[in-house]
DSSP file (Angstrom, degrees, kcal/mol; ACC not computed):
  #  RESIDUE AA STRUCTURE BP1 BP2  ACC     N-H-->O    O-->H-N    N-H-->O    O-->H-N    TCO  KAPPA ALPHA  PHI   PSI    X-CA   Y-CA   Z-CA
    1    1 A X              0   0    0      0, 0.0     2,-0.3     0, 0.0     0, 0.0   0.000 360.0 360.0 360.0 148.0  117.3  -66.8   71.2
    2    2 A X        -     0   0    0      3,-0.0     2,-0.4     0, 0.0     0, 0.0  -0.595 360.0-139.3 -88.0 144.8  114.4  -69.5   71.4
    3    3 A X        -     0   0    0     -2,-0.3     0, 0.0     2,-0.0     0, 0.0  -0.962  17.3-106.2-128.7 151.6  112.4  -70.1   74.2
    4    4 A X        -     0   0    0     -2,-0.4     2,-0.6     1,-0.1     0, 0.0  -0.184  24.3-155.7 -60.8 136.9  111.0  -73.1   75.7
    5    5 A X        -     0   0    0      2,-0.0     2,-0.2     0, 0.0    -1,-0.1  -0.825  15.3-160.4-124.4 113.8  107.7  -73.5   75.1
    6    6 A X        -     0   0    0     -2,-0.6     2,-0.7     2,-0.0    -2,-0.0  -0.433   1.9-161.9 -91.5 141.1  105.8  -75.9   78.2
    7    7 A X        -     0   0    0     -2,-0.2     2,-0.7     2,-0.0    -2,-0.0  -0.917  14.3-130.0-126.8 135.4  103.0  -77.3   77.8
    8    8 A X        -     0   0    0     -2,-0.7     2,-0.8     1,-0.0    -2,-0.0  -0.641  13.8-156.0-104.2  83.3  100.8  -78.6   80.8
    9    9 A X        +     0   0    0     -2,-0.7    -1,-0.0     1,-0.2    -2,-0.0  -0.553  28.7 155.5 -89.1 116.2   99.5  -82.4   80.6
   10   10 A X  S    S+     0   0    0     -2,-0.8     3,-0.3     3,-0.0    -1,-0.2   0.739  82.4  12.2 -90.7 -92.1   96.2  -82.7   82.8
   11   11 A X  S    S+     0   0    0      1,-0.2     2,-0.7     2,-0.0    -2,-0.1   0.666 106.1  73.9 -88.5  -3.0   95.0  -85.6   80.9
   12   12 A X        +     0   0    0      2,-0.0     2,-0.6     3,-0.0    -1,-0.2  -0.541  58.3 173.5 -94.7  74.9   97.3  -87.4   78.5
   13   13 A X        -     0   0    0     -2,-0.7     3,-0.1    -3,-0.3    -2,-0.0  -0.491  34.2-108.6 -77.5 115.3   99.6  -89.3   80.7
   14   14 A X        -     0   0    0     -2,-0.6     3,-0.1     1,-0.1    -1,-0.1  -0.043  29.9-111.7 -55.3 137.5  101.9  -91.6   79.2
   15   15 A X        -     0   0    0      1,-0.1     2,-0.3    -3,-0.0    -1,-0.1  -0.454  23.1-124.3 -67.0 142.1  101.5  -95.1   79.5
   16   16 A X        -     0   0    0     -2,-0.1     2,-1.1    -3,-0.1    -1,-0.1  -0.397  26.8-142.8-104.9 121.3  104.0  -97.1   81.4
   17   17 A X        -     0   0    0     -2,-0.3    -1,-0.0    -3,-0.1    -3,-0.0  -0.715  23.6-122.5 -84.0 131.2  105.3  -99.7   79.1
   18   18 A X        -     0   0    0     -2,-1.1    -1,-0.0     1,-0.2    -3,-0.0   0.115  26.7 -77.5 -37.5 165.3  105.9 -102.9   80.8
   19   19 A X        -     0   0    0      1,-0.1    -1,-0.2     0, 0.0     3,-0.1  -0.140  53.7 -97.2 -78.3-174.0  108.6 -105.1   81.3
   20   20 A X        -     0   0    0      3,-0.0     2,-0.3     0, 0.0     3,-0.1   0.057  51.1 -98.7 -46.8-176.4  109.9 -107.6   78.2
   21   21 A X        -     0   0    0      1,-0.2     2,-0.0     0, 0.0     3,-0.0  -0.728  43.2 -90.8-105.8 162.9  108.5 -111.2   78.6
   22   22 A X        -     0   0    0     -2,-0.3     2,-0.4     1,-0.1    -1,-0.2   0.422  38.3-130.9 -28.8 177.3  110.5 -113.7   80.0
   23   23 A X        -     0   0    0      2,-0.1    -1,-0.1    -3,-0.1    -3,-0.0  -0.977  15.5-159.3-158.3 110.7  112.4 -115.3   77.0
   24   24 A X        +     0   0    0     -2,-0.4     2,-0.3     2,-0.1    -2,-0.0   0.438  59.3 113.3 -97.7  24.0  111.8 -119.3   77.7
   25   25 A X  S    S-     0   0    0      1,-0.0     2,-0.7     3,-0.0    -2,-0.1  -0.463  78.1 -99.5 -84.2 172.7  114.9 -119.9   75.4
   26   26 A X        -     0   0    0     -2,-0.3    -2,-0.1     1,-0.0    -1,-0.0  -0.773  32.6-108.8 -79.7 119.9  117.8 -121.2   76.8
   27   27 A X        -     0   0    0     -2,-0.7     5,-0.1     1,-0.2    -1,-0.0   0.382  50.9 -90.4 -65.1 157.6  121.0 -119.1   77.8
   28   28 A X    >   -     0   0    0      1,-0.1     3,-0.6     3,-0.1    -1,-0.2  -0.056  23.2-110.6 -83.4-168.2  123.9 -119.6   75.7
   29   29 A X  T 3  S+     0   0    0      1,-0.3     3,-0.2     3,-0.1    -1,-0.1   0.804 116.7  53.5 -79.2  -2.8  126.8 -122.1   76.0
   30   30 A X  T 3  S+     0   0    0      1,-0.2     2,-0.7     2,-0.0    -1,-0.3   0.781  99.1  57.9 -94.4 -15.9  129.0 -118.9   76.9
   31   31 A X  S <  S-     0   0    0     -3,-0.6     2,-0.3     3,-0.0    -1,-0.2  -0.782  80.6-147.0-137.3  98.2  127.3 -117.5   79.4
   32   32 A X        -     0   0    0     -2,-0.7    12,-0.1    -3,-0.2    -3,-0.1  -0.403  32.0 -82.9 -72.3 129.1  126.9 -119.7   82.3
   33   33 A X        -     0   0    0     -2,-0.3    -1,-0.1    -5,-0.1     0, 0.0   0.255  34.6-129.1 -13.6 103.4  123.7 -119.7   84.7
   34   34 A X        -     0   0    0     -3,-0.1    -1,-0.1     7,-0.1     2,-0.1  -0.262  31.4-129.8 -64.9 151.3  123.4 -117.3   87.5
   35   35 A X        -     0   0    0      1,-0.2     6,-0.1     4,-0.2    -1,-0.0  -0.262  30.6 -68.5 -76.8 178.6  122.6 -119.0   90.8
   36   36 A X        -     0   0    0     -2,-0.1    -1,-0.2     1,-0.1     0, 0.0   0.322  54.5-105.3 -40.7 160.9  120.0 -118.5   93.5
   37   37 A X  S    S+     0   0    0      1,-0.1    -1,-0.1    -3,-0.1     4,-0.0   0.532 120.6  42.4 -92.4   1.8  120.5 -115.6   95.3
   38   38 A X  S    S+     0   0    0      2,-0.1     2,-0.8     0, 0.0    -1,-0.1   0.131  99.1  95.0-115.6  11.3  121.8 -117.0   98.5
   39   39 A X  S    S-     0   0    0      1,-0.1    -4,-0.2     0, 0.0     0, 0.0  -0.815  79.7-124.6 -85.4 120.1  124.1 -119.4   96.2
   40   40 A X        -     0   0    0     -2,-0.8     2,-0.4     1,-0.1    -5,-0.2   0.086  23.0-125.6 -59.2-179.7  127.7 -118.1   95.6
   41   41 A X        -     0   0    0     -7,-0.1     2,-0.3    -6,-0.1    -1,-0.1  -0.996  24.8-168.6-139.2 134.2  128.3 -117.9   92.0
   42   42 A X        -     0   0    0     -2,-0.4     5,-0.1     6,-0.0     6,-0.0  -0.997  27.0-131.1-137.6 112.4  131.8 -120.1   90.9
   43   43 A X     >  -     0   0    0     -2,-0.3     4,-0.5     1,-0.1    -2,-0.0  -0.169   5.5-131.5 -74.0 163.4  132.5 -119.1   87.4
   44   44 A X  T >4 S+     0   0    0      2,-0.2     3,-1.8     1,-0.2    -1,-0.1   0.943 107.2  56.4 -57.3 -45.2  133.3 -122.6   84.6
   45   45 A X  T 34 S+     0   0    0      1,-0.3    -1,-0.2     2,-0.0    -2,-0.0   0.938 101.3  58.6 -68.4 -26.5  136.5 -120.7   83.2
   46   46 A X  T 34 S-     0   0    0      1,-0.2    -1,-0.3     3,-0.0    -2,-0.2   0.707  84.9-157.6 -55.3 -20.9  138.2 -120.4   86.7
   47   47 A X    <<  -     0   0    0     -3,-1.8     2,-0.5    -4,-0.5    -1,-0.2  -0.180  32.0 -44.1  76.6 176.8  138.5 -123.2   87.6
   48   48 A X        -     0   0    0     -2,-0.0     2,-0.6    -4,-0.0    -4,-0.0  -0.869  54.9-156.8 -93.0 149.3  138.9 -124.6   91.1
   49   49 A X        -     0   0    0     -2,-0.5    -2,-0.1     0, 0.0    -3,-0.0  -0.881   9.8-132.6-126.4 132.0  141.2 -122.8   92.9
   50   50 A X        -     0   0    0     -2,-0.6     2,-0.2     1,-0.1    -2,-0.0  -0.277  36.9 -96.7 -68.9 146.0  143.0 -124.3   95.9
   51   51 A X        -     0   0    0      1,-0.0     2,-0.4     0, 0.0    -1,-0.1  -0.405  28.7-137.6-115.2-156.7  143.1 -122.3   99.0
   52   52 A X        -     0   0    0     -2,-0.2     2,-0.2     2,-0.0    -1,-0.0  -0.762  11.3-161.6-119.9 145.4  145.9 -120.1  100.1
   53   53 A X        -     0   0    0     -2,-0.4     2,-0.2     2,-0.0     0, 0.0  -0.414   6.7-157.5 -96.1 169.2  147.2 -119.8  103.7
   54   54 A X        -     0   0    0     -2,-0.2     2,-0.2     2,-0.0    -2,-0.0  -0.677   6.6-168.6 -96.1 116.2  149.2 -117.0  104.8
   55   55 A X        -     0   0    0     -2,-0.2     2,-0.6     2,-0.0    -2,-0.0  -0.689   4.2-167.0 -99.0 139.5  151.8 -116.8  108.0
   56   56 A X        -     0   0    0     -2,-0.2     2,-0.3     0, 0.0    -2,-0.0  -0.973  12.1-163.4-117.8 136.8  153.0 -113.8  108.9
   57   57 A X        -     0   0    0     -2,-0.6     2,-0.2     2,-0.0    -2,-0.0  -0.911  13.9-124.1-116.5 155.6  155.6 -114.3  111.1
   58   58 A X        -     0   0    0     -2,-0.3     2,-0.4     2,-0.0     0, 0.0  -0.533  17.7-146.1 -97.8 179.5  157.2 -111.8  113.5
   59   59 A X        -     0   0    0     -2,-0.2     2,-0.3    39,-0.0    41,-0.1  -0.935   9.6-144.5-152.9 117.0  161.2 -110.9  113.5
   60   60 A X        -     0   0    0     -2,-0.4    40,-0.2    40,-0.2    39,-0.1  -0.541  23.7-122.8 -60.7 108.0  162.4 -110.3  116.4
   61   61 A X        -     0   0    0     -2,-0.3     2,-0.6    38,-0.1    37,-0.2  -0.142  26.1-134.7 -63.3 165.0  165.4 -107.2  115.8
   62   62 A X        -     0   0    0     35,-1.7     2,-0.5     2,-0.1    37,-0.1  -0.970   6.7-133.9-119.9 152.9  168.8 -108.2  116.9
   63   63 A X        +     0   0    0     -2,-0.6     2,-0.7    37,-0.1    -2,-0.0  -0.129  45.8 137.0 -88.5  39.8  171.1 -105.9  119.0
   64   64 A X        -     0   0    0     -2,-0.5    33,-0.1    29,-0.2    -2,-0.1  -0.722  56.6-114.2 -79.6 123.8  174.4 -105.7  117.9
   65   65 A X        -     0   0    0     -2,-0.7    -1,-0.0     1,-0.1    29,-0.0  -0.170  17.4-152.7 -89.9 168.9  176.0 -102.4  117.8
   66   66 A X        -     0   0    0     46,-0.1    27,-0.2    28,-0.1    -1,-0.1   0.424  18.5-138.3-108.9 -14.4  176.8 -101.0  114.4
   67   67 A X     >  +     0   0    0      1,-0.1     4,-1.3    26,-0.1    49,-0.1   0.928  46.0 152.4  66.6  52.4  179.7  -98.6  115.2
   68   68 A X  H  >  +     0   0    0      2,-0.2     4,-1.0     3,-0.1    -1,-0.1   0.608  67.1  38.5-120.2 -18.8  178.4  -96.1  113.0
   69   69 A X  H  > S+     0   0    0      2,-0.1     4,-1.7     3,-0.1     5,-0.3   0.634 117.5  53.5 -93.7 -38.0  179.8  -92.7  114.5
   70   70 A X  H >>>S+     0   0    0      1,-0.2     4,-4.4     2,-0.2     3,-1.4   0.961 116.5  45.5 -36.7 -68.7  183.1  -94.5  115.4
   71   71 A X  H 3X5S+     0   0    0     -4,-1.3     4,-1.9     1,-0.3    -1,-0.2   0.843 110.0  44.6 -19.3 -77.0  182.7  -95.1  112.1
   72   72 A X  H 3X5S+     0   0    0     -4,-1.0     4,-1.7     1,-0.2    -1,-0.3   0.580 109.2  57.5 -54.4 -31.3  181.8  -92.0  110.7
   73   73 A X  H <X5S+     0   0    0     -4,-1.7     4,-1.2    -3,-1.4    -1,-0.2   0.851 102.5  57.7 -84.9 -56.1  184.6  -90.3  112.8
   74   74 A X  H  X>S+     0   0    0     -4,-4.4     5,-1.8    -5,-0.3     4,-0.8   0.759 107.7  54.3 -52.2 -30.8  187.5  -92.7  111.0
   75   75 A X  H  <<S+     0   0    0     -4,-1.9    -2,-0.3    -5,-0.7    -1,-0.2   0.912 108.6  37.9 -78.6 -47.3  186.3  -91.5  108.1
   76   76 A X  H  <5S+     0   0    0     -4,-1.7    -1,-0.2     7,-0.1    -2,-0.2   0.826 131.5  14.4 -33.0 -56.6  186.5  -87.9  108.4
   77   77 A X  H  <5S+     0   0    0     -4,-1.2    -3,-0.2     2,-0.1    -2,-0.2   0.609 128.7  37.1-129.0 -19.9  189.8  -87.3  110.4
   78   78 A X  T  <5S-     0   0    0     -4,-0.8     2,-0.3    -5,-0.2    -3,-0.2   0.820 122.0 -13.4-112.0 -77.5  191.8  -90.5  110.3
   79   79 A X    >>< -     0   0    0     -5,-1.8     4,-1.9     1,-0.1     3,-0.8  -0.721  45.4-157.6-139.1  79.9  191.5  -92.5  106.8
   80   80 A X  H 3> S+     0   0    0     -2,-0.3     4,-1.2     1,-0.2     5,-0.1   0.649  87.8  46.4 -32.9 -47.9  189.1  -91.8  104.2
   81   81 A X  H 3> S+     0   0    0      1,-0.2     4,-1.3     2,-0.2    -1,-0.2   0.778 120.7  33.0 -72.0 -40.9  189.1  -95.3  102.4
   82   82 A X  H <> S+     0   0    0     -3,-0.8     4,-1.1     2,-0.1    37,-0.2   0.706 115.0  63.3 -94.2  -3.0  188.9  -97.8  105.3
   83   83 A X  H  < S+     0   0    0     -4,-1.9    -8,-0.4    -9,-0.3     4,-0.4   0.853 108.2  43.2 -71.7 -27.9  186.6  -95.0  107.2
   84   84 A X  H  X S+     0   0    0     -4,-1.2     4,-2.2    -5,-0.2     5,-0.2   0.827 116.5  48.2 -84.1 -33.2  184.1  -95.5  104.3
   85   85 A X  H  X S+     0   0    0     -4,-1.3     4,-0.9     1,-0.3    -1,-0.2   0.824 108.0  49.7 -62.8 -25.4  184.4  -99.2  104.3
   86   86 A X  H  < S+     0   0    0     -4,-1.1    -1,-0.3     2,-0.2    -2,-0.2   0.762 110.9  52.5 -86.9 -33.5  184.1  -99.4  107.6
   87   87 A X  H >> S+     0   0    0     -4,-0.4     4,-1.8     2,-0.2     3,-0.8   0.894 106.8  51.7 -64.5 -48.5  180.7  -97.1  107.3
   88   88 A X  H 3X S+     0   0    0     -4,-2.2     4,-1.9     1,-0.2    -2,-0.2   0.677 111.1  49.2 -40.2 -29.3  179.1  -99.4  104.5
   89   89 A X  H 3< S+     0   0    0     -4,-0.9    23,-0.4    -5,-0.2    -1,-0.2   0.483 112.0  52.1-105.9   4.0  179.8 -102.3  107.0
   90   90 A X  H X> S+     0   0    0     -3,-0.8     3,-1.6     2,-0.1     4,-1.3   0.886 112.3  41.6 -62.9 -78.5  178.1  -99.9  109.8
   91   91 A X  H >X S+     0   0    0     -4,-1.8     4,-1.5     1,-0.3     3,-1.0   0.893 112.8  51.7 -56.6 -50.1  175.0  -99.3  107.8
   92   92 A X  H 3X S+     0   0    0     -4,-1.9     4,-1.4     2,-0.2     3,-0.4   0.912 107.8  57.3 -56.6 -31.7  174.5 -103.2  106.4
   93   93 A X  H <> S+     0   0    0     -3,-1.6     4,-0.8     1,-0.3    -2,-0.2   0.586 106.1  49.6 -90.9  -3.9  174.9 -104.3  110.3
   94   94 A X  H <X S+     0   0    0     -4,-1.3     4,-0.7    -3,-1.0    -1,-0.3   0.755 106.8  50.1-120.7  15.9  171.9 -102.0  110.9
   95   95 A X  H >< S+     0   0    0     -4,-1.5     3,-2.5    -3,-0.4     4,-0.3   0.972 118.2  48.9 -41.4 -91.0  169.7 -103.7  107.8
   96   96 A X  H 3X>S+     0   0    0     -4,-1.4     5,-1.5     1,-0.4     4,-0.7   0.400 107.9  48.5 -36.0 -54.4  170.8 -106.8  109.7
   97   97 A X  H ><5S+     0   0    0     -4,-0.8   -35,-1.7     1,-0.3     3,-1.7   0.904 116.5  40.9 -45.4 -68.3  169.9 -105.6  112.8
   98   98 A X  T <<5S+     0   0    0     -3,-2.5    -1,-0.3    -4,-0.7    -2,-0.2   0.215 115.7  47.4 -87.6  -7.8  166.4 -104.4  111.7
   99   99 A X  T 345S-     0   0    0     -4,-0.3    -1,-0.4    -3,-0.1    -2,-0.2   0.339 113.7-118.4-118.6   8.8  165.5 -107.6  109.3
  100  100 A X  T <<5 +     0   0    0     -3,-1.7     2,-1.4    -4,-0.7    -3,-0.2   0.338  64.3 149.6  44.9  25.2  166.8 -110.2  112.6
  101  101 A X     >< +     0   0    0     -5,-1.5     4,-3.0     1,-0.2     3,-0.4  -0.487  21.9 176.4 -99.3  58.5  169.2 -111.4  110.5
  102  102 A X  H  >  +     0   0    0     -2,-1.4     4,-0.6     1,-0.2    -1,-0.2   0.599  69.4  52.4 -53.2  -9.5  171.6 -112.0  113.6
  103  103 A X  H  > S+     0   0    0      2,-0.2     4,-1.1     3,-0.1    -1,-0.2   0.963 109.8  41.9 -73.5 -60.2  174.4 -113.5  111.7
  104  104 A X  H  > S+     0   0    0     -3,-0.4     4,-1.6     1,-0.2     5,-0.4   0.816 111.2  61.0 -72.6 -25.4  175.0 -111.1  109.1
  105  105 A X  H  X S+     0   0    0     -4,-3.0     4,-2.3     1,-0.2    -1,-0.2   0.978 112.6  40.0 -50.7 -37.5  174.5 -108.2  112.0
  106  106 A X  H  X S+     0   0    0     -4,-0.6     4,-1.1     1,-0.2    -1,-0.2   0.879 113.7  47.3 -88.6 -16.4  177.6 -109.8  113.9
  107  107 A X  H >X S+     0   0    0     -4,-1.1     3,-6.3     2,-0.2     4,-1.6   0.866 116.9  48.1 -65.9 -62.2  180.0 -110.7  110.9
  108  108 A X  H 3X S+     0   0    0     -4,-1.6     4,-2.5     1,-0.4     5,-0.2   0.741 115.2  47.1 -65.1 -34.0  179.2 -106.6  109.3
  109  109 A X  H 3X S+     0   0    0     -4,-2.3     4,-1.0    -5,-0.4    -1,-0.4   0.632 109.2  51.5 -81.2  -4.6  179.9 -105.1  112.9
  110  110 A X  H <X S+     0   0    0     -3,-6.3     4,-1.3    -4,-1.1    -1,-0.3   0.607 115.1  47.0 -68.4 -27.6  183.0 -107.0  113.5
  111  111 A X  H >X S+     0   0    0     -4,-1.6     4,-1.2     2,-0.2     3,-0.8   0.983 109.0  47.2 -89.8 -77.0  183.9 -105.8  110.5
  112  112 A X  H >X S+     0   0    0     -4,-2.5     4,-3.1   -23,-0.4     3,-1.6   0.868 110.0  52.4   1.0 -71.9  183.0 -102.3  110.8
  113  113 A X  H 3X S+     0   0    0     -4,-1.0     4,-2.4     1,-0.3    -1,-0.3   0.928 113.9  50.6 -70.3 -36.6  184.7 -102.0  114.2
  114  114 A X  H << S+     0   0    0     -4,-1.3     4,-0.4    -3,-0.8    -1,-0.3   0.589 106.7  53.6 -19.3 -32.6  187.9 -103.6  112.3
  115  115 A X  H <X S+     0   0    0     -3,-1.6     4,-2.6    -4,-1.2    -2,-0.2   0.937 112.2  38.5 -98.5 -47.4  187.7 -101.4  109.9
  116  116 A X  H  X S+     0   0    0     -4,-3.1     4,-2.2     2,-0.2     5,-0.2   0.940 112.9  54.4 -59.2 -49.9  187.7  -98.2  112.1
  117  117 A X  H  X S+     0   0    0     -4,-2.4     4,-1.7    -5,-0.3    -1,-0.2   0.862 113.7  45.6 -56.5 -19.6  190.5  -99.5  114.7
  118  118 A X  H  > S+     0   0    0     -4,-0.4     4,-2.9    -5,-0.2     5,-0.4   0.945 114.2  48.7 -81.8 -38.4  192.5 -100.1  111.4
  119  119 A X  H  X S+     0   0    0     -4,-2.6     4,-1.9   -37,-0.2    -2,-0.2   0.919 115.7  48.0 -40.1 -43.0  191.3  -96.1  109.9
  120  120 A X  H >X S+     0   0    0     -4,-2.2     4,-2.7     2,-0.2     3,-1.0   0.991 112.2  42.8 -97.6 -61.3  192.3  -94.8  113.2
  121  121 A X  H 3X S+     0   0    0     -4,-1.7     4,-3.2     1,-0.2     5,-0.4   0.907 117.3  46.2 -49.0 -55.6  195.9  -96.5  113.6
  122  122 A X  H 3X S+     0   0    0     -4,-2.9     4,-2.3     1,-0.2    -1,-0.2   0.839 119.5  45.1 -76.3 -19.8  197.0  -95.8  109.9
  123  123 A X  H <X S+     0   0    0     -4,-1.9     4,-2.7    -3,-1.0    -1,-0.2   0.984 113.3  46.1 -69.0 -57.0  195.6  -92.3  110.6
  124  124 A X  H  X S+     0   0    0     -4,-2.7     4,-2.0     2,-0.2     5,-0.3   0.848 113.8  58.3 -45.0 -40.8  197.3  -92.0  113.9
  125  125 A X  H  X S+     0   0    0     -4,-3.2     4,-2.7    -5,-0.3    -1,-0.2   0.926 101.5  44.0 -28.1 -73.1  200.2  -93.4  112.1
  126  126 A X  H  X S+     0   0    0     -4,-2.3     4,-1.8    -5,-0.4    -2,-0.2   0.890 106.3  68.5 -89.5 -21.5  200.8  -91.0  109.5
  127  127 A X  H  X S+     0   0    0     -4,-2.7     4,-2.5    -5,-0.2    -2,-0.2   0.968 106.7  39.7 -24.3 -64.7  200.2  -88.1  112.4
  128  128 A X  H  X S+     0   0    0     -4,-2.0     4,-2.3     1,-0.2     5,-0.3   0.826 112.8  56.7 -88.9 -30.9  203.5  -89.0  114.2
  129  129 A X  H  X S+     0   0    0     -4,-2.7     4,-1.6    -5,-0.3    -1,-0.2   0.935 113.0  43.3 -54.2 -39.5  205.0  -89.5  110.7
  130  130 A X  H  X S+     0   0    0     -4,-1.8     4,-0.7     2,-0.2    -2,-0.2   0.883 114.5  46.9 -24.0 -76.1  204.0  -85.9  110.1
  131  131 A X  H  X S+     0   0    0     -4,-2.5     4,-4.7     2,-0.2     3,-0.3   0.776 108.9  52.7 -77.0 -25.4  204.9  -84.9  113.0
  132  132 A X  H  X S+     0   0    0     -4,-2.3     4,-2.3     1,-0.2    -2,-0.2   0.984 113.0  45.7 -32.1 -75.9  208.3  -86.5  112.9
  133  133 A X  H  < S+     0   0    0     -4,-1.6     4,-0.2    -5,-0.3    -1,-0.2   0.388 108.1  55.0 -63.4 -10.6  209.2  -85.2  109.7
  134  134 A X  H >X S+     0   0    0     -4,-0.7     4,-2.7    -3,-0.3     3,-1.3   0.758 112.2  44.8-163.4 -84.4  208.0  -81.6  110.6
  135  135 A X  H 3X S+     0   0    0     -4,-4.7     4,-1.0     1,-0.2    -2,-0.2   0.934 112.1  56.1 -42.1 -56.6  210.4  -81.6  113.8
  136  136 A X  H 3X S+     0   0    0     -4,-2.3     4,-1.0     1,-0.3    -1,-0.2   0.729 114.9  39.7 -34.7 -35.7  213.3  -83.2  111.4
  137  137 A X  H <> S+     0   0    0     -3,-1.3     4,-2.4    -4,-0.2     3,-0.4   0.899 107.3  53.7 -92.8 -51.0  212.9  -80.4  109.3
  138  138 A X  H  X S+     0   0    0     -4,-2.7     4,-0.8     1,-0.2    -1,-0.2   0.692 108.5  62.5 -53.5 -17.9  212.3  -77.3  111.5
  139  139 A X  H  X S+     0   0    0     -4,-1.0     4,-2.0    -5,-0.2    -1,-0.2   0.808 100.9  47.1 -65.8 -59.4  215.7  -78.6  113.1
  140  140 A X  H  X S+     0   0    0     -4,-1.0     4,-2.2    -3,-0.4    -2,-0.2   0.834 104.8  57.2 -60.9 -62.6  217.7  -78.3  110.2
  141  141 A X  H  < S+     0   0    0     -4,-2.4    -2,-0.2     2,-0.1    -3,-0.1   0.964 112.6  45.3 -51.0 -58.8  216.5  -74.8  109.4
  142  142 A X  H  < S+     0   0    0     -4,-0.8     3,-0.4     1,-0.1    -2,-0.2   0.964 105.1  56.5 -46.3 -62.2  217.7  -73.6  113.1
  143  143 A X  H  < S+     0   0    0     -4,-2.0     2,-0.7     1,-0.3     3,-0.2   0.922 126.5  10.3 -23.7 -67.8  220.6  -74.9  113.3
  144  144 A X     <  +     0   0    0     -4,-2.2     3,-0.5     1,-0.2    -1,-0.3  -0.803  62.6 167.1-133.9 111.2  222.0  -73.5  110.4
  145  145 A X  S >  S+     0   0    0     -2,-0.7     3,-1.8    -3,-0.4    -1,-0.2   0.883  76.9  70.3 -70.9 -34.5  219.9  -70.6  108.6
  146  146 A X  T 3  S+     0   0    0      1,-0.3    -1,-0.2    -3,-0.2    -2,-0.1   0.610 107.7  32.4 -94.6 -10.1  222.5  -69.6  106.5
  147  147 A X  T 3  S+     0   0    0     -3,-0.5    -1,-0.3    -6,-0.1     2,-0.1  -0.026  82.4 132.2-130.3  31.1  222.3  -73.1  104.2
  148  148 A X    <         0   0    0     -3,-1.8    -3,-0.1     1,-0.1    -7,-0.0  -0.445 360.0 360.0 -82.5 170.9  218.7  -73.7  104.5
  149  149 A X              0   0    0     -2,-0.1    -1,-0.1     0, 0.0    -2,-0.0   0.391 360.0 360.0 -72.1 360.0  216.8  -74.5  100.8
């Protein structure tokens, strides 16, 4: 290992070198001239640049209901294919809602609630067809056991 070896200057102090001189040439054609210090500095190559306004505007939500457990509900227990349609046209009428888009909120929740009252009739539907068919059959088997299938 080495060791540091210090040595203790009392009287040779180094001399403090000064700055550069001033340079009295002129800057080049690339590098344009800083201003003042209380001047703003607008660089050549930017250009002017016009300025820009911004509005924020607010958006108001709108309140149309979205039907979205109705929805949800057809979809489950009544009719899988118009229950889901009827959910997509749930979910977009509460974008709608939530961007103020009051127009498309009312078409997608007219639609929506269309879409369920139709889930829930073709569901209800094929229940009593069901159940029709179900008695028809259980009828037949009572009647006569001896020639059932």
């Amino acid at each position: 290992m080495s060791t540091i070896k210090y040595e203790r200057m009392d009287n040779e102090v180094p001399a403090i070198q000064s700055p550069p001189p001033y340079s009295e040439k002129q800057p080049d054609a690339e590098s344009p001239p800083m201003p003042h210090q209380n001047q703003p500095y607008y660089s050549p190559y930017s250009g002017a640049q016009p300025l820009q306004t911004n509005f924020v505007a607010t958006v108001r939500s709108t309140s149309e209901p979205d039907y979205l457990a109705y929805s949800i509900f057809t979809m489950l227990c009544c009719c899988l294919p118009l229950g889901a349609a009827a959910v997509a046209y749930s979910t977009q009428t509460r974008l709608a809602n939530r961007d103020g888009n009051s127009i498309a909120a009312r078409r997608s929740s007219r639609l929506a609630l269309t879409l369920s009252h139709s889930a829930l009739g073709v569901g209800l539907g094929l229940l009593i067809l069901y159940i029709i068919f179900w008695i028809t059959t259980s009828q037949q088997v009572f009647e006569d056991p001896l020639n059932s299938p």
